[in-house]
Short mmCIF file of the C-alpha atoms (twelve columns), coordinates in Angstrom:
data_MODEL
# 
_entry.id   MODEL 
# 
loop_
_atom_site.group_PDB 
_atom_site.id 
_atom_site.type_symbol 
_atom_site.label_atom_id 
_atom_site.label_alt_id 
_atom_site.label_comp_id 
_atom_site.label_asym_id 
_atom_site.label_seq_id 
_atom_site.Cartn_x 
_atom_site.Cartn_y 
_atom_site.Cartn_z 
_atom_site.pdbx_PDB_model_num 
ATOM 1  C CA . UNK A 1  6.722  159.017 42.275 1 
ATOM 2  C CA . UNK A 2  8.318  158.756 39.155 1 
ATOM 3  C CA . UNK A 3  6.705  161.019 36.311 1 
ATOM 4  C CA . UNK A 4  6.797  159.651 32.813 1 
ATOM 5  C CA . UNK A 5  6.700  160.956 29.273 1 
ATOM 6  C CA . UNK A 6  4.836  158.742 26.926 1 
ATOM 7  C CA . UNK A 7  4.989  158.609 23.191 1 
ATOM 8  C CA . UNK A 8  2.082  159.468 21.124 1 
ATOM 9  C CA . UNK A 9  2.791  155.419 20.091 1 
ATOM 10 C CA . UNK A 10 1.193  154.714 23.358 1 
ATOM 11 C CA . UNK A 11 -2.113 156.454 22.788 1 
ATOM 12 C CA . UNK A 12 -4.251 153.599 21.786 1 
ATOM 13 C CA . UNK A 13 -3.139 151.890 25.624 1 
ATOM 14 C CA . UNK A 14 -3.162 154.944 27.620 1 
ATOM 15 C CA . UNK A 15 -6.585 156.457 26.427 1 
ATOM 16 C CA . UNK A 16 -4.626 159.897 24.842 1 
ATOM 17 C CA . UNK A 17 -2.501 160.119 27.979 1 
ATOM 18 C CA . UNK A 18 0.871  161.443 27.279 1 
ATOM 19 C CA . UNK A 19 2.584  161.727 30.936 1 
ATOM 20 C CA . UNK A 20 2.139  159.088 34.078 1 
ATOM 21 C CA . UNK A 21 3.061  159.117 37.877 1 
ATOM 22 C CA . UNK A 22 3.984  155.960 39.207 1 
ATOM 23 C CA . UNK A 23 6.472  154.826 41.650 1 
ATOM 24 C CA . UNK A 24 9.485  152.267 40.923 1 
ATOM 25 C CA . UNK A 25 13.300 152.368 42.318 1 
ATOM 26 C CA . UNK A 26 14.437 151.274 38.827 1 
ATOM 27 C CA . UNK A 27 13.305 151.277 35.736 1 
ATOM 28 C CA . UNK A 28 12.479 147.694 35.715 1 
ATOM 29 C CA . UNK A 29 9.793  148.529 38.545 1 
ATOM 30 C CA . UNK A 30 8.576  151.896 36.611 1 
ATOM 31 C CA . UNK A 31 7.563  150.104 33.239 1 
ATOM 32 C CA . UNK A 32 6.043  147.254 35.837 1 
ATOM 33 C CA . UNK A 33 3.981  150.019 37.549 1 
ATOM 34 C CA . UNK A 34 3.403  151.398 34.203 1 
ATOM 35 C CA . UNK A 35 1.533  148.127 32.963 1 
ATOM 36 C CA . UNK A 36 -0.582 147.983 35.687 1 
ATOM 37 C CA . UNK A 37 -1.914 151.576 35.280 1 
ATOM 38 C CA . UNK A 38 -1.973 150.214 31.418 1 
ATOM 39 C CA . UNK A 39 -1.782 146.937 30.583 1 
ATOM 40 C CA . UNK A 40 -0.004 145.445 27.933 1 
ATOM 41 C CA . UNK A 41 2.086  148.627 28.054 1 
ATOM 42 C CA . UNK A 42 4.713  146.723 29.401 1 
ATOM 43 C CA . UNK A 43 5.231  144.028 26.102 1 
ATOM 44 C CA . UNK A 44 5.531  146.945 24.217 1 
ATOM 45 C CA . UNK A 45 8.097  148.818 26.155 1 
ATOM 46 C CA . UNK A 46 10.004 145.356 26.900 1 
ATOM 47 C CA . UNK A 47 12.001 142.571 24.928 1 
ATOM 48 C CA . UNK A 48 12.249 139.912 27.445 1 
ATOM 49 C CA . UNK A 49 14.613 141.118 29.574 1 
ATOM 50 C CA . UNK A 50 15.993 144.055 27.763 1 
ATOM 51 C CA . UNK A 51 14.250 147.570 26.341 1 
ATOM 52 C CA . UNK A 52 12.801 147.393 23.105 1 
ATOM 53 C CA . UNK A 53 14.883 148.351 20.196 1 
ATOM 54 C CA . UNK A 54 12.169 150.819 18.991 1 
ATOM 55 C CA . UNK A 55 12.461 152.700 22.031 1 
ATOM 56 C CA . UNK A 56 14.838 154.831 24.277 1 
ATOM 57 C CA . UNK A 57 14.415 155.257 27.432 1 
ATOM 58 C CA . UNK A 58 16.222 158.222 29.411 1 
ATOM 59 C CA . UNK A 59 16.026 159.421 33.052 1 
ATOM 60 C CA . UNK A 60 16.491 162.807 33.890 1 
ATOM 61 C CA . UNK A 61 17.771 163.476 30.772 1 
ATOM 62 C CA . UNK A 62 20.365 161.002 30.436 1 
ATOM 63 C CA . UNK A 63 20.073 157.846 28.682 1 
ATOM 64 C CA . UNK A 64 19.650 155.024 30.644 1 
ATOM 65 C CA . UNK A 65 22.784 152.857 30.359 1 
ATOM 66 C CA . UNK A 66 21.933 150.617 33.101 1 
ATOM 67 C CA . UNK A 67 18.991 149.213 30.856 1 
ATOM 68 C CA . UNK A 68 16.093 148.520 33.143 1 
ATOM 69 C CA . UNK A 69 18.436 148.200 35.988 1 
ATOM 70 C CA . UNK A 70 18.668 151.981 35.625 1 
ATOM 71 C CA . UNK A 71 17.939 153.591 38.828 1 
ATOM 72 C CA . UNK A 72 14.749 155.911 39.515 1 
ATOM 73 C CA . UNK A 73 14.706 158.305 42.025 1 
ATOM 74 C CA . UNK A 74 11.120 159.492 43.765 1 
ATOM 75 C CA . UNK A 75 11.220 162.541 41.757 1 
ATOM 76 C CA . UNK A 76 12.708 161.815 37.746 1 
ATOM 77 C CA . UNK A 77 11.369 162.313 35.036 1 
ATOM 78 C CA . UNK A 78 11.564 159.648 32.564 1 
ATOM 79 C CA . UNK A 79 11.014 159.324 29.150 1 
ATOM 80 C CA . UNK A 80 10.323 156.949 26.533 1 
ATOM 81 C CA . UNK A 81 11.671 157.724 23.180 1 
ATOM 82 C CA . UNK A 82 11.303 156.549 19.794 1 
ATOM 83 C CA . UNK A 83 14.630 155.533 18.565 1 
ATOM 84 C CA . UNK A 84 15.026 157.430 15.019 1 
ATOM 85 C CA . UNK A 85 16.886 155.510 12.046 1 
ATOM 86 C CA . UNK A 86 17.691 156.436 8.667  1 
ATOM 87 C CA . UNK A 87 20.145 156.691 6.627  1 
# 
């Protein structure tokens, strides 16, 4: 299984919980796995069909160019960033 960093964001959904384990091929699957151990996780991760533009989302340390077609092997990590702005 996939293990994933949350953001402190997420603490109100995810009772304090800052790291999950659940299973997905792809990062579409993940975040779906993700809701279900959480729910309504997943309408703040998602924008229809794309990520959020709040967040990043990496795997293994690289950013995940493939958007949630991003493939997730049985043991990444992946993360979920909040995208910093500024100027």
């Amino acid at each position: 299984m996939a293990r994933v960093r949350l953001p402190l964001w997420f603490k109100d959904m995810t009772g304090g919980a800052r790291h999950a384990e659940v299973p997905g091929a792809t990062l579409e699957e993940v975040i779906s796995n993700l809701d279900a151990a959480f729910p309504g996780l997943e309408a703040r991760i998602r924008d229809g069909a794309l990520v959020s533009r709040v967040l990043a989302l990496t795997v293994d340390g690289k950013i995940a160019s493939q958007g949630l077609a991003t493939p997730v092997e049985k043991n990444s990590e992946v993360c979920i960033l909040p995208v910093m702005g500024g100027g």
